[in-house]
Structures are given as C-alpha cells and as structure tokens.
N, C-alpha and C positions, 0 to 999 in steps of 0.2 A: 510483085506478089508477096506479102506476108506470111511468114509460117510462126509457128509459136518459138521464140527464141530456146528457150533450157531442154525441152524437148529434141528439137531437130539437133542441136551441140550433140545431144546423150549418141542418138541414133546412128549422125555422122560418124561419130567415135567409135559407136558400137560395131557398127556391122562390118567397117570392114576388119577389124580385128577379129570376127566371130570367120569373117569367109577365109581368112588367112591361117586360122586355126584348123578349117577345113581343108585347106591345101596341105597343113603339114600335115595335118594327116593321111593325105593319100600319097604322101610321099613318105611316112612310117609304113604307111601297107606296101610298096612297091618292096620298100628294105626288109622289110619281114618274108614277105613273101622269095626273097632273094635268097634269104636266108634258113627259110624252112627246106626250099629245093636243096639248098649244100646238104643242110641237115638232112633229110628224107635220103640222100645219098648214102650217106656214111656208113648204115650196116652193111652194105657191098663192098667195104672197100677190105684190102687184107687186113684180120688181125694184126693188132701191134702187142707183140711183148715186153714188156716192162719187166727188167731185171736188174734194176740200180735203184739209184735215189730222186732219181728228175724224173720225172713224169712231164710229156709234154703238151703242149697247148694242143686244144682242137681235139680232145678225145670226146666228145659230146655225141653218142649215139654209137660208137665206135666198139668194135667187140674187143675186149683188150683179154691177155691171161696172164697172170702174172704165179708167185709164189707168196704165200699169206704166211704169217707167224699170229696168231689169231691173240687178244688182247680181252680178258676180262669172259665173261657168260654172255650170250646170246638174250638179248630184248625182244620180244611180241610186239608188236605194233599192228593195228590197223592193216590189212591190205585183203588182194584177191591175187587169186588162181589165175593160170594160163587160158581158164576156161569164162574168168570172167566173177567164180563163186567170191563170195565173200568172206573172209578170214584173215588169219594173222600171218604177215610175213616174220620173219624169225632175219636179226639182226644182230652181227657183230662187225666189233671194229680188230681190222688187218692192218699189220704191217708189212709191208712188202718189202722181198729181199732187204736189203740193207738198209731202208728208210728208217728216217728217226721216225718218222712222219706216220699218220694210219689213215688209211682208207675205210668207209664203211660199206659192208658188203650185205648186201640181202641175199642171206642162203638159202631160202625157199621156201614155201606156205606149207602152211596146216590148220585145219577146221576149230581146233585148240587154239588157246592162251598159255596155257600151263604144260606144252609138252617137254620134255626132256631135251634139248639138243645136245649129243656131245661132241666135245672138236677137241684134236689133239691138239696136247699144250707141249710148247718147246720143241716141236718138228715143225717141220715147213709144209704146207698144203698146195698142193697145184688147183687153182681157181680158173674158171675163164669164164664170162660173162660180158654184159652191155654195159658200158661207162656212160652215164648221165649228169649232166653240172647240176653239182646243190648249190648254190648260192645262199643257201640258209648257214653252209661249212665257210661261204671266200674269205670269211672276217677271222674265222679262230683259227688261234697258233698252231703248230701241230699236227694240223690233219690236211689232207688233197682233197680237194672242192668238189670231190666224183662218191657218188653211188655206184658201186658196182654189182648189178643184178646177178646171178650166178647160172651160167647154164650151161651144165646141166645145173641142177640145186644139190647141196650138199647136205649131209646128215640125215642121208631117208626121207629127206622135204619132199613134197611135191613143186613142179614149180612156181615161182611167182611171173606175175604178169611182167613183159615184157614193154616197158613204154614205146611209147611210138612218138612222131610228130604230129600226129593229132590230139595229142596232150597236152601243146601246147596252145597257149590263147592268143586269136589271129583275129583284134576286132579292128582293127583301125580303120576298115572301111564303114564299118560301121560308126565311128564318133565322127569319120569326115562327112557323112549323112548328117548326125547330128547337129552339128555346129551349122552347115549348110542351111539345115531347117528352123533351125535358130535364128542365123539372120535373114531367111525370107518372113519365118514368124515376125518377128521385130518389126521388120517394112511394114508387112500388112497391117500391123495393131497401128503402127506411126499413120497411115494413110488413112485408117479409118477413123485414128484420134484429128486428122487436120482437118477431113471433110467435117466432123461432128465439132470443131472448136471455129471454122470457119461459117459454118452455120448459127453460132450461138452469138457472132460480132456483128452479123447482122441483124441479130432482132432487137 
C-alpha cells in the first residue's frame, strides 16, 4: 500500500510529539494540582514570626508578623477591597527588624489615588498579614521575594483583598486537551489528504 512519502514522514513525526506534549501535560496538572492543595493549606497553619534577617522558604500563603521600619512614601497602585470594589491599594516598602533587606507591604485600600498615608519614620511598626511570592522581586538585590498584605490594614486603609489560591492559573489540563486535539486533528486531515491523493493516482 503506497502513502504519499513527505506527508506521512511530517505526520509520523508530528503526532507523536503532539500526544507526548499531551502527556506532559497532565502530568504539570497532577503537580500543580499537588501543589495548590499544600498551598490552599497554608493560611491554617500557625503564624510565623520573623524577627531577624532570614526569612524562610515556603511563606507563600502563610500569615507571617513581623516589625517594619517603613522605607520612603507609600505608592497607589491599582487594586480592590475585601469586598471585591475597585480602587487603590496603598504600598510601601518595609524593613524588617534587622534586615538590610525590605519587604513590600500593601497596607490597605482606598477609593482614592491621592490620599495622605502617614507611617512613622524611625520606629518600628507591628505588621501582620498574608505573605505571597512575587517573583516579579526573585531577581533584585535587596529585597524578599514576598508581598505582604496587611491585616488588619494600616493607616486608616480599609482592607485590601486578600489573595487566595484561586488566583492562581491551573490550565494544564486544559493545553493537554489541546495538544491531544491536535494530533487527532492532524490524523484526520492526513486520512482525508490519503483517501483524496489515492483517488487522484487512479484517474
């Protein structure tokens, strides 16, 4: 039985690399998914206080408190309310106890851009909130890889929203569909290109 040579090579090639792309991926979902449960875990577990300079691994979700030495004016950014509203959370970056190092703290919303916050400079501030990984901070010098939401919120704020683990993005089941429907696509266009090219050597 003849098939068309450069076509069936492509297909051969293709598809099981497309189902293999499919496999890992439901094996990213199974890890993720492993991974969300740890995470979903974590605000139940006890506060940790941080009162030196190491901050340790695995605060991701975790209610930490520590003591801020607060560093520069408080920044407006984009955010929302405990309730969900839309507005500015209000940002500054902390030093904790003895750290060279600073953390950045979202001390809590308000309907404004332009409100006043003020934070005592040159005392220490008792904080305690939800620790979250920035990974937009792992790369720079200087600072802890964590957001720390503040709660209660300081300075009169209202709160800001509290992230959760459904903020995070869990598609991997979904690209291992894709890739899957990929290469059944692929078969089926190949089968319908053989019958249509095996037809055309006969006339």
């Amino acid at each position: 039985m003849k098939l068309p040579l450069v076509p069936t090579i492509m297909v051969v090639l293709a598809v099981p690399v497309l189902i293999a792309l499919g496999i890992w991926q439901l094996g990213r979902a199974d890890e993720k998914a492993a991974m969300l449960a740890a995470l979903s875990a974590s605000p139940d577990l006890p506060t940790v206080t941080i009162e030196g300079a190491d901050w340790p691994d695995a605060l991701d979700f975790r209610h930490i408190q520590t003591s801020c030495h607060f560093v520069g004016d408080p920044v407006a950014k984009a955010g929302r309310n405990a309730s969900g509203a839309a507005g500015y959370s209000y940002f500054a970056e902390c030093r904790p106890g003895p750290s060279v190092r600073t953390i950045e703290v979202n001390l809590g919303w308000d309907a404004r851009p332009d409100r006043t916050v003020p934070l005592p400079k040159g005392e220490a501030v008792p904080v305690m909130g939800l620790a979250r990984h920035d990974r937009s901070r792992a790369n720079e010098g200087g600072v802890i890889p964590y957001v720390m939401i503040a709660a209660p919120p300081l300075a009169s704020l209202s709160q800001s929203r509290i992230p959760t683990t459904e903020d995070i993005p869990d598609n991997h089941m979904a690209y291992a569909v894709q890739w899957f429907g990929f290469a059944a696509t692929l078969a089926i266009i190949y089968l319908v290109y053989v019958r249509g090219w095996r037809r055309g050597r006969k006339v």
